[in-house]
N, C-alpha and C positions, 0 to 999 in steps of 0.2 A: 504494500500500500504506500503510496505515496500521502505525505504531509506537512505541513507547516514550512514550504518552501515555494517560490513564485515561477510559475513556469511561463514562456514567452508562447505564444504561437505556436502552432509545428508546422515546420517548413516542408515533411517531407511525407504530407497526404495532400490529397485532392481539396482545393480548395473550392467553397462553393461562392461565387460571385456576390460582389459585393458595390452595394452603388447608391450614392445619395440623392440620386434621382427621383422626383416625387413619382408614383403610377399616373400612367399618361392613359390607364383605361379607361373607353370612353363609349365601351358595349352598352351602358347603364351608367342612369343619373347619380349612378352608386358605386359605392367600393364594393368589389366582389368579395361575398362572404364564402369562405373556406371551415367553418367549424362552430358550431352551434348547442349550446347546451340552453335547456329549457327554464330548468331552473337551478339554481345555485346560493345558499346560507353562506359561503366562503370571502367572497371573491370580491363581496360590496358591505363590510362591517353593519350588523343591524339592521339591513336590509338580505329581501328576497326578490334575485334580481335572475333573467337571461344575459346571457353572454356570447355574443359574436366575436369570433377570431377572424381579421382583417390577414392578407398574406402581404408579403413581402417585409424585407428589415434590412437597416442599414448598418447594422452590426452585423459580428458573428462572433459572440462571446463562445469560449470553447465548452464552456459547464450548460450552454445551453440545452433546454427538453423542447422546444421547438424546433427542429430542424426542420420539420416537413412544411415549416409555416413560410421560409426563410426565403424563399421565389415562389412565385407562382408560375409554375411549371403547364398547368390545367393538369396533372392529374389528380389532383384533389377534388371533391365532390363539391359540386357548385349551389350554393342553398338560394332558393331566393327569397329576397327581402320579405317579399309577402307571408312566409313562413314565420320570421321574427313579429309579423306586424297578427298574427291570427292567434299566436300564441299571446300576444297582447291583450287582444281580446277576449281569448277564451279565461285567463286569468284576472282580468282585470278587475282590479282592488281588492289584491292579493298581492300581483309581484309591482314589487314600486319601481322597477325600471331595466335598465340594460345596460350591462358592461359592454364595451367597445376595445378590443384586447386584438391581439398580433402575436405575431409580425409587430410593427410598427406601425399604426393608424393613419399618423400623421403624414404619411408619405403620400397618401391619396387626397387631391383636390378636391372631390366631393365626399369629404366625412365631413364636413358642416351640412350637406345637403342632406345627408343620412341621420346625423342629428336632430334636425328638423324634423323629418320624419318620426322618427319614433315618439319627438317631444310632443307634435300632433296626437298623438294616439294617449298619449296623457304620463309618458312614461321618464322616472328621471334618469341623468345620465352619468353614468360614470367613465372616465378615460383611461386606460393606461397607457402609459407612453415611457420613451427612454428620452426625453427631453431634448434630442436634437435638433426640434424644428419649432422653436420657441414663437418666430414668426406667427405658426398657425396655433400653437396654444392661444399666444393673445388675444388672435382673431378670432376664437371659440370663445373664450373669457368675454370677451368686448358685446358677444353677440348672447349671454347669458345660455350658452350651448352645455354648458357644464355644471353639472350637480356637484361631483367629487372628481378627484383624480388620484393614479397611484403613480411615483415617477420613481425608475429605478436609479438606483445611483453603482455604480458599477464597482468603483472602489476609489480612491483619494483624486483631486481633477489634477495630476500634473503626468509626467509618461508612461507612471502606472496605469494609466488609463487605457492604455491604446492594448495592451497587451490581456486586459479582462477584458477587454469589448471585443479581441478579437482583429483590428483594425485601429487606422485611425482617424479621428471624429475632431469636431469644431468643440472645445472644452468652452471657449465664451460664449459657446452658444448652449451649452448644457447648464453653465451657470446663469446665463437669463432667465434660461426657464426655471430653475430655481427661485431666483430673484420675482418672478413674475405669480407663482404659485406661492411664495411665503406672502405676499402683497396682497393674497387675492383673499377674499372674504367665505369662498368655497371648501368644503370637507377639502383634504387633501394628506397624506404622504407619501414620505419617503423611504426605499427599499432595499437593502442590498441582499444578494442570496452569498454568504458567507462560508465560498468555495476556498478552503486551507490552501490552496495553489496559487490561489492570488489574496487573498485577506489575512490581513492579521491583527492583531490586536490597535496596532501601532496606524495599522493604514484607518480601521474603523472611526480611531481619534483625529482623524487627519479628515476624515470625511464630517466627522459630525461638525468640527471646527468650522466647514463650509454651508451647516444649515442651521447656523445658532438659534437654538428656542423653538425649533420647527416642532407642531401641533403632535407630528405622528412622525416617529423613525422607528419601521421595522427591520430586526436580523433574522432573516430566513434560511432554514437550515439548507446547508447543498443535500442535494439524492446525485449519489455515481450510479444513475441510471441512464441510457440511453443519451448520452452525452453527445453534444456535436464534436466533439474532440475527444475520441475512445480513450483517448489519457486517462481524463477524465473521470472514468467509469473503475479508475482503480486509486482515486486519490479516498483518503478516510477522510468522513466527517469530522468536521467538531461535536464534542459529547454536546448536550444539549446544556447539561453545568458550565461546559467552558463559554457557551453562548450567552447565558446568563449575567457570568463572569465580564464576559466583554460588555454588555448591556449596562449593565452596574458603573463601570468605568464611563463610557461614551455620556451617561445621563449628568457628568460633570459640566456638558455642554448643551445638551437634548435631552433635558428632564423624562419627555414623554416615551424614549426609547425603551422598546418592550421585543423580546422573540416571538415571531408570530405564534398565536396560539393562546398569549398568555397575556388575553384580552381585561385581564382583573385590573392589570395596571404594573406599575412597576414593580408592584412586590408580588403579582398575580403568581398562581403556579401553575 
């Protein structure tokens, strides 16, 4: 098993393309949904919400469990919107709304259109995003598009970064959307999945230092399952104590920092 040491990239598998390009698809007034779950307790705190996975992403963190999300190939099963919007209906005033999860959402020029939509149908929103396209957060913010949102934080913004993402990404522009989400008056936070290959105690405090006093910072346990970088798939967790341990620490800066799960608060168990 591999642990508690930072591994770069691996130069010497197939890489799967990577590009900052928003989707230029223009089949539908809509971003094509690739993945759909009806209902979900998890995924929207306190809320009972559905969840559409949007494809494509402008990363390629190696600990990631989305690979199949990460192009949109067409062979994924193609859902259509009217499926999210009937399940709306059939539940409605029951589930309060809809996750909008990936891939990367943001990449697509009509998830404000899709937004609209569902918000039509009476439901709230939640976003997740990797903050790279701060641009269209605003522009979702500006336009009251946004219930909550969940933003991952990958691990400390300086060239550790590039190496847990996978690539490398616009960090000023990861720190706006930051900036622009601790400003905003909407649920919101922030998330890192606390894979031993890239995180460690030390980068955690380097992170939280970057979201001083932020509402909600969670540490999510890595799974060395189905990793996009089979490395990956043999590094050891952190015990869920040592997560704690880090949690404990990090709250010198991010009072609200909590390991997902341990919804009581910070002394929750």
């Amino acid at each position: 098993m591999v642990t508690g040491r930072r591994l770069a990239p691996r130069a010497d598998r197939e890489r799967l393309p990577v590009s900052d390009e928003r989707s230029d698809v223009v089949s539908s007034p809509y971003p094509p949904i690739r993945g759909f779950i009806e209902n979900t307790l998890i995924d929207w705190e306190g809320k009972i919400a559905c969840e559409v996975f949007l494809p494509t992403c402008n990363l390629r963190c190696p600990f990631c469990h989305a690979g199949h999300l990460l192009t949109d190939s067409g062979e994924l099963e193609s859902i259509p919107v009217e499926a999210v919007l009937d399940c709306l209906e059939r539940h409605k005033g029951w589930i309060d709304g809809v996750v909008i999860s990936g891939g990367e959402p943001t990449l697509h020029p009509s998830l404000g259109a899709m937004m609209e939509l569902f918000r039509s149908h009476g439901a709230g929103i939640k976003l997740d995003s990797n903050g790279t396209h701060p641009e269209v957060i605003e522009d979702l913010l500006s336009r009251g598009l946004i219930d909550a949102i969940s933003m991952d934080l990958k691990t400390a913004l300086d060239e550790r970064y590039f190496a847990a993402a996978g690539t490398t990404c616009d960090l000023d522009a990861i720190r706006r959307s930051i900036q622009l989400i601790m400003a905003s008056d909407i649920e919101y936070e922030f998330r890192t999945t606390v894979c031993p290959a890239y995180i460690t105690r030390a980068d955690l405090l380097d992170i939280a230092q970057a979201i001083p006093g932020a509402r909600k910072y969670i540490l999510q346990q890595f799974r060395p399952d189905d990793c996009l970088d089979p490395a990956m798939n043999e590094v050891k967790p952190y015990s869920r104590e040592t997560l704690r341990e880090f949690a404990e620490a990090v709250r010198e800066h991010v009072p609200s920092c909590i390991v997902r799960g341990d919804w009581a608060g910070p002394s929750g168990s």
